[in-house]
C-alpha positions in Angstrom: -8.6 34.3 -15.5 -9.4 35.2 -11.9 -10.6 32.5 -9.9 -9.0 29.6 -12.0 -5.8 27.6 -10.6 -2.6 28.6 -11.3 0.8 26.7 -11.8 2.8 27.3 -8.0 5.4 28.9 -9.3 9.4 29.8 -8.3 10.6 28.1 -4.9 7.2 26.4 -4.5 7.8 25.3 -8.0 10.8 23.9 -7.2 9.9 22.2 -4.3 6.7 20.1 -6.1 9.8 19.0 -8.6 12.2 18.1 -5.9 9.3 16.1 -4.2 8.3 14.6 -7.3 4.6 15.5 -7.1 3.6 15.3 -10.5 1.3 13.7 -13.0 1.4 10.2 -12.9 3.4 9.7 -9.2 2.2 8.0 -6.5 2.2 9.7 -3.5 0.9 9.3 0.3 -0.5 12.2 2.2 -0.9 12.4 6.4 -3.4 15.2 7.4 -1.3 16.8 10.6 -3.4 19.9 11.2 -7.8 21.3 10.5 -7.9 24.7 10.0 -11.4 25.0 9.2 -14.4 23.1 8.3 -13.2 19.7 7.7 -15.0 16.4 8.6 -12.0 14.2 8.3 -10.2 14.2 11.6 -5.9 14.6 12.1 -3.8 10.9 10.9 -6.1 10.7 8.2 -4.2 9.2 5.1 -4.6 9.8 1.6 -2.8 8.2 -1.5 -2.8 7.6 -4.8 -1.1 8.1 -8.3 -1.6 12.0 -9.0 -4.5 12.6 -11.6 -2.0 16.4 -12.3 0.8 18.3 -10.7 -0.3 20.1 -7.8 -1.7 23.8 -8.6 -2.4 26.3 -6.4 -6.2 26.7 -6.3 -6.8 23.2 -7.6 -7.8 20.2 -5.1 -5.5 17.2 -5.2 -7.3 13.9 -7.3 -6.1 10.8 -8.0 -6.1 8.8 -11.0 -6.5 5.0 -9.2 -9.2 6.9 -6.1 -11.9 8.7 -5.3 -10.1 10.4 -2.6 -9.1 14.2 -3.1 -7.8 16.8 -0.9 -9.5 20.1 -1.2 -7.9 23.2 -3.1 -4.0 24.2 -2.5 -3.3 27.5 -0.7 0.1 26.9 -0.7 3.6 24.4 -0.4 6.4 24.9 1.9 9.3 23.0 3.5 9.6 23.0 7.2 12.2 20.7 9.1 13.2 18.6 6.2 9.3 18.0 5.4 6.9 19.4 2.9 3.9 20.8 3.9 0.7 21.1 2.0 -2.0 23.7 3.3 -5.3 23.5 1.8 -8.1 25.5 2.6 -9.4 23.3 5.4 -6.2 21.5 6.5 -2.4 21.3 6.6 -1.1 17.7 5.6 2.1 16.2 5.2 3.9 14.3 2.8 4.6 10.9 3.8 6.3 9.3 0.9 7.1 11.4 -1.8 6.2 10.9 -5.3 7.1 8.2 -7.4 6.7 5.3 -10.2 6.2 2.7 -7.1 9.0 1.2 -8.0 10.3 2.4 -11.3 7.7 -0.2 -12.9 5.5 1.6 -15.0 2.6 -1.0 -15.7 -0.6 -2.3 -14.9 -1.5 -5.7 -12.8 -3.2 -7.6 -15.8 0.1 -6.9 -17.8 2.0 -9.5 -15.2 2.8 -12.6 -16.0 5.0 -13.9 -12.4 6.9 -12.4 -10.1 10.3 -14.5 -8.0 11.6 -13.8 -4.5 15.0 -13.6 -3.2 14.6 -17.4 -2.3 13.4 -18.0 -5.2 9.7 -18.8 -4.8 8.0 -17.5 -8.2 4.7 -16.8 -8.1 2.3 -16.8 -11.7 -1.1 -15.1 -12.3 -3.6 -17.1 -13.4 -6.0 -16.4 -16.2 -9.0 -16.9 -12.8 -7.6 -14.1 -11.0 -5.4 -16.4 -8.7 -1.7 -16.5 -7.9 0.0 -19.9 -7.6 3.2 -20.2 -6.0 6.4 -22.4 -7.2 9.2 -22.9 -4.5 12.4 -24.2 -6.2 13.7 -25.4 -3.6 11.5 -27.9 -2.9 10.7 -28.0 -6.3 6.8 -28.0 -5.4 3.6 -26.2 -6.8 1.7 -25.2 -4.2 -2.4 -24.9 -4.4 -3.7 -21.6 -6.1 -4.2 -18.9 -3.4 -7.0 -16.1 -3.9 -5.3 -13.2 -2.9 -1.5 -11.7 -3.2 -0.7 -8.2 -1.9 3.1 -6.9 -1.0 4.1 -5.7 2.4 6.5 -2.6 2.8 9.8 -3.0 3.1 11.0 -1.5 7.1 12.6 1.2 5.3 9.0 2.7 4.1 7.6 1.9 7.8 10.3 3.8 9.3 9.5 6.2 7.4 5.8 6.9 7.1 4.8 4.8 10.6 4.0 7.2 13.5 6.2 6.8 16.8 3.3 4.3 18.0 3.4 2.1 15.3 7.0 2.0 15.0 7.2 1.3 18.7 4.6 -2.0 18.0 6.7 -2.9 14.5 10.5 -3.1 16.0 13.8 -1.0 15.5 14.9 -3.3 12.2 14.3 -5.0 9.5 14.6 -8.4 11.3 12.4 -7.4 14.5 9.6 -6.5 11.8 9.6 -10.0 10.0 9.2 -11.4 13.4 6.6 -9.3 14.3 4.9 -10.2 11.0 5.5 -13.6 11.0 4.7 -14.0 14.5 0.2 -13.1 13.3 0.9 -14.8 10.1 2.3 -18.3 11.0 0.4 -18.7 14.2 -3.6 -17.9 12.8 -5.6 -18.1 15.6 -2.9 -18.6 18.4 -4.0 -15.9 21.3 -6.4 -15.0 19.6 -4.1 -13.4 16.5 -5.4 -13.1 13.0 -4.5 -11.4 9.8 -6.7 -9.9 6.8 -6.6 -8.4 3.8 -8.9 -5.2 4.5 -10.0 -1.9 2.7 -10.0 1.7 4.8 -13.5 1.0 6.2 -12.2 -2.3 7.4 -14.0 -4.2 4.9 -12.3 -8.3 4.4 -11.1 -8.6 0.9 -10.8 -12.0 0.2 -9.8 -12.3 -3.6 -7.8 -10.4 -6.0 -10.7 -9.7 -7.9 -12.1 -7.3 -4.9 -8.7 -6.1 -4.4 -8.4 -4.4 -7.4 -12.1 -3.0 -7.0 -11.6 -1.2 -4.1 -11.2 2.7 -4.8 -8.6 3.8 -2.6 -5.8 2.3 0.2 -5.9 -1.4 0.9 -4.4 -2.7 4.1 -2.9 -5.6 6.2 -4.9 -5.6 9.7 -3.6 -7.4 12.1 -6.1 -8.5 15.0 -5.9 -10.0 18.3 -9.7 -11.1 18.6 -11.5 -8.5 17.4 -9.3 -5.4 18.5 -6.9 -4.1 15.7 -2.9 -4.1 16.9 -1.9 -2.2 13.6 -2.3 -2.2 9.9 -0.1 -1.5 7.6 -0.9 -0.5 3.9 -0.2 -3.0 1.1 0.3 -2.8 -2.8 -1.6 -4.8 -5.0 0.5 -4.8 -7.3 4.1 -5.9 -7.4 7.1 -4.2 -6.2 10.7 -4.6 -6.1 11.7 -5.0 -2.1 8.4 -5.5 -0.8 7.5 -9.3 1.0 4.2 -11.3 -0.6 1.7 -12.1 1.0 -0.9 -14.7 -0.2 -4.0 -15.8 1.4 -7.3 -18.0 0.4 -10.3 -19.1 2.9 -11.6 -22.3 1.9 -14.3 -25.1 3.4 -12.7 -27.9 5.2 -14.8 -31.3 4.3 -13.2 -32.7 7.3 -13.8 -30.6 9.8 -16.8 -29.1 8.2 -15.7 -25.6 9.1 -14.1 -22.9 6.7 -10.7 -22.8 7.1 -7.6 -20.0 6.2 -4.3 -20.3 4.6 -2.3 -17.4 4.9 2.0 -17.1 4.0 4.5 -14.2 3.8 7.1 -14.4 1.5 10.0 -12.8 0.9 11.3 -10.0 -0.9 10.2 -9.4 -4.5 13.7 -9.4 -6.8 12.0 -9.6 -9.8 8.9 -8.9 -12.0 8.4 -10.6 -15.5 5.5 -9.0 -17.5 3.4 -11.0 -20.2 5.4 -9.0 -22.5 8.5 -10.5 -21.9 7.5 -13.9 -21.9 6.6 -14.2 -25.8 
């Protein structure tokens, strides 16, 4: 029927296959061009798990947001990256798609996950996380919030020339840099929160998994944002934990922050596999 969208077919075909856009993917989109009549400006990102495979004459939707991109005129590779013009805007594709990790599940079916040092960290039946270091052989104190941090290989990536320039040229420079808001809160001023795109403080995982759309790390020095960087919310193999809680001090009478990065996620144990 005229008007309605139509499967891209041959090479552009191919390329949504090679690219893995499809169904069910996750996938993260940079708008790099406006061609006409769009509102939302150049760097903007979009992400998501596809709601279909892209068509051509069909918007892009996602299954876990409400953010779409409008209808498909077309798909092409240009200098090792795809390209997706719509009828507004050109954007391109920043991480192609995929399972997130081969894990094909949902956050309430977790039951722990364990680090490459060995700290395993349950869900709790409240929404928290605790944390288990067995080394020390300690539990520590519930925290409200657990998200996962990209490995450098996705920031070298996805992050534009800027960012890369404020995260390091490695893997070990980036921990640093990290480390350096997360270990220190407060010290010069620099702080660390768990924030959704219109910068919105998430401070549980209950509000985590309400938010409709990309949840970030922002890292501040007072109140100017350095970076951010986005985070899962749910678990994935290579990416670094990070758990927070605010909580009153009866002390000091003042409400205070805990705040740790892990390490890498090595494994993932679903309820499933406990019984």
């Amino acid at each position: 029927m005229e008007g309605s969208p139509r499967t891209i077919e041959n090479a552009e075909t191919r390329l949504i296959k090679k690219y893995r856009l499809l169904a069910g993917n996750h996938a993260t989109f940079e708008k790099i061009a406006v061609n006409t009549g769009s509102p939302i400006p150049v760097g903007f990102v979009v992400e998501g798990k596809l709601a279909s495979t892209i068509k051509l004459g069909a918007p892009i939707t996602f299954q876990d947001s409400s953010a779409a991109i409008s209808n498909v005129k077309g798909v092409a590779e240009k200098d090792g990256e795809l390209l997706i013009h719509t009828t507004t805007s050109t954007y391109r594709l920043r991480q192609e798609g995929s399972k997130q990790g081969g894990e094909d599940f949902e956050l309430d079916d977790v039951d722990s996950v364990e680090t490459a040092k060995g700290s395993v960290y349950r869900y709790l039946p409240d929404g928290t996380t605790q944390r288990f270091k067995k080394v020390e052989g300690k539990e520590y104190d519930p925290q409200a919030a657990l998200v996962y941090v990209p490995d450098y290989a996705w920031v070298k990536k996805n992050a534009s020339p800027d960012m890369l320039e404020k995260l390091g040229e490695n893997e070990l420079v980036y921990e640093q840099v990290l480390l350096e808001y997360v270990q220190n809160p407060y010290k010069e001023g620099k702080k660390v929160y768990i924030v959704d795109k219109e910068g919105n403080k998430l401070e549980t995982n209950q509000k985590i998994v309400e938010v409709e759309g990309p949840v970030y790390l922002a890292f501040l020095t007072g109140d100017t944002i350095d970076f951010y960087i986005p985070v899962a919310h749910k678990p994935k193999i290579g990416y670094n934990t990070f758990d927070t809680k605010k909580y009153y001090d009866q002390e000091t009478k003042q409400w205070m922050r805990e705040q740790h990065l892990g390490n890498k996620v090595v494994k993932i144990t679903l309820k499933k596999d406990t019984k």
